[in-house]
N, C-alpha and C positions, 0 to 999 in steps of 0.2 A: 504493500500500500504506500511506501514512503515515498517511492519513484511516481508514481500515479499523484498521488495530493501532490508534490513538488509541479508535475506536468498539470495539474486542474490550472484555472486561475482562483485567485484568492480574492475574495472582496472584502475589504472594510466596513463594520458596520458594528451597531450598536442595540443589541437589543436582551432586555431582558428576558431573565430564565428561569426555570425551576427544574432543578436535577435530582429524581425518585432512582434512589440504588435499588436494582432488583433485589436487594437483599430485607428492607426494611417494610413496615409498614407504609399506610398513604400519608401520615404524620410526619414522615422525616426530610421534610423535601429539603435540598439545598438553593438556598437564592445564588444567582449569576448572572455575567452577560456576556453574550456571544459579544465578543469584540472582531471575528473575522470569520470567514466561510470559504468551503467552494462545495461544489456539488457532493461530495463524499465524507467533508469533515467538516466540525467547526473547533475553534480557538476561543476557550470560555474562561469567561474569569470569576473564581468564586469569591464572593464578601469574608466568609468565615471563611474556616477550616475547612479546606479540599477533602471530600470524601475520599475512602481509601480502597473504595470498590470500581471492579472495573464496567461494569454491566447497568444501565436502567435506560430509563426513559427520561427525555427533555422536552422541558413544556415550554416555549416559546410565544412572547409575545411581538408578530410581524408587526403587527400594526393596532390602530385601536378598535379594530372588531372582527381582526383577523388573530386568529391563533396556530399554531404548526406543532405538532408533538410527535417527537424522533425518538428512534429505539437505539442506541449509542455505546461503543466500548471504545473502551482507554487506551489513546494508540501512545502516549507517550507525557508524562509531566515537566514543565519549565523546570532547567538546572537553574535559570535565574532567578525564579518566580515562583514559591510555593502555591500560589494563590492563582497558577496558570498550567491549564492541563490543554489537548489535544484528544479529539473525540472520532471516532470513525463512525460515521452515521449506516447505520445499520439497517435499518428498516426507514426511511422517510414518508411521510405521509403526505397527502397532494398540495396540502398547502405550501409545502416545506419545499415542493418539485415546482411550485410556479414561483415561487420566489425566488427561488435561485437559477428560473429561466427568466424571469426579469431582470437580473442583477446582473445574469450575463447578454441579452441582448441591450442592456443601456447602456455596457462596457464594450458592443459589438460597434455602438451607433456612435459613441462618442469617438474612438478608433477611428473610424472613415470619416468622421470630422477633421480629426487631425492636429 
């Protein structure tokens, strides 16, 4: 997967999260925010303490009446950044597929602007 996310494009962005580890109840969710993407993974930053599970579900808010919730394991944690993990998105769900086919055609459109 390292070679493949390095080959996606990556987009910048900001949205908040909730990350459910497959291991706990629906009580234990962790607040974060995607601070980057591309089709296969995201770059999320947790408030607290980075859980230490590799496996759950992320609840994302796109927009204010849009939601996206992704099925997610742990491709890797910031050496520089406790607080910064790397996700391989696992199962995406359609919300989560048109958004990131919007992020990359206004990356398509600004390109041939120039």
């Amino acid at each position: 997967l390292k070679n493949k996310e390095r080959a996606e494009p990556r987009f910048a962005i900001r949205c908040a999260a909730r990350f459910l580890p497959d291991e706990y109840e629906r009580h234990s969710y962790h607040a974060c925010k995607l601070i980057d993407c591309a089709e296969s993974s995201v770059r999320v930053h947790f408030r607290g303490v980075m859980p230490k599970h590799l496996k759950g579900t992320m609840f994302i808010v796109l927009g204010s009446d849009l939601r996206a919730r992704i099925m997610v394991s742990l491709i890797r944690r910031s050496p520089q950044d406790a607080h910064v993990a790397v996700f391989q998105v696992d199962t995406p769900d359609r919300n989560w597929r048109r958004f990131v086919k919007a992020l990359q055609k206004h990356a398509e459109a600004q390109a041939v602007r120039g």
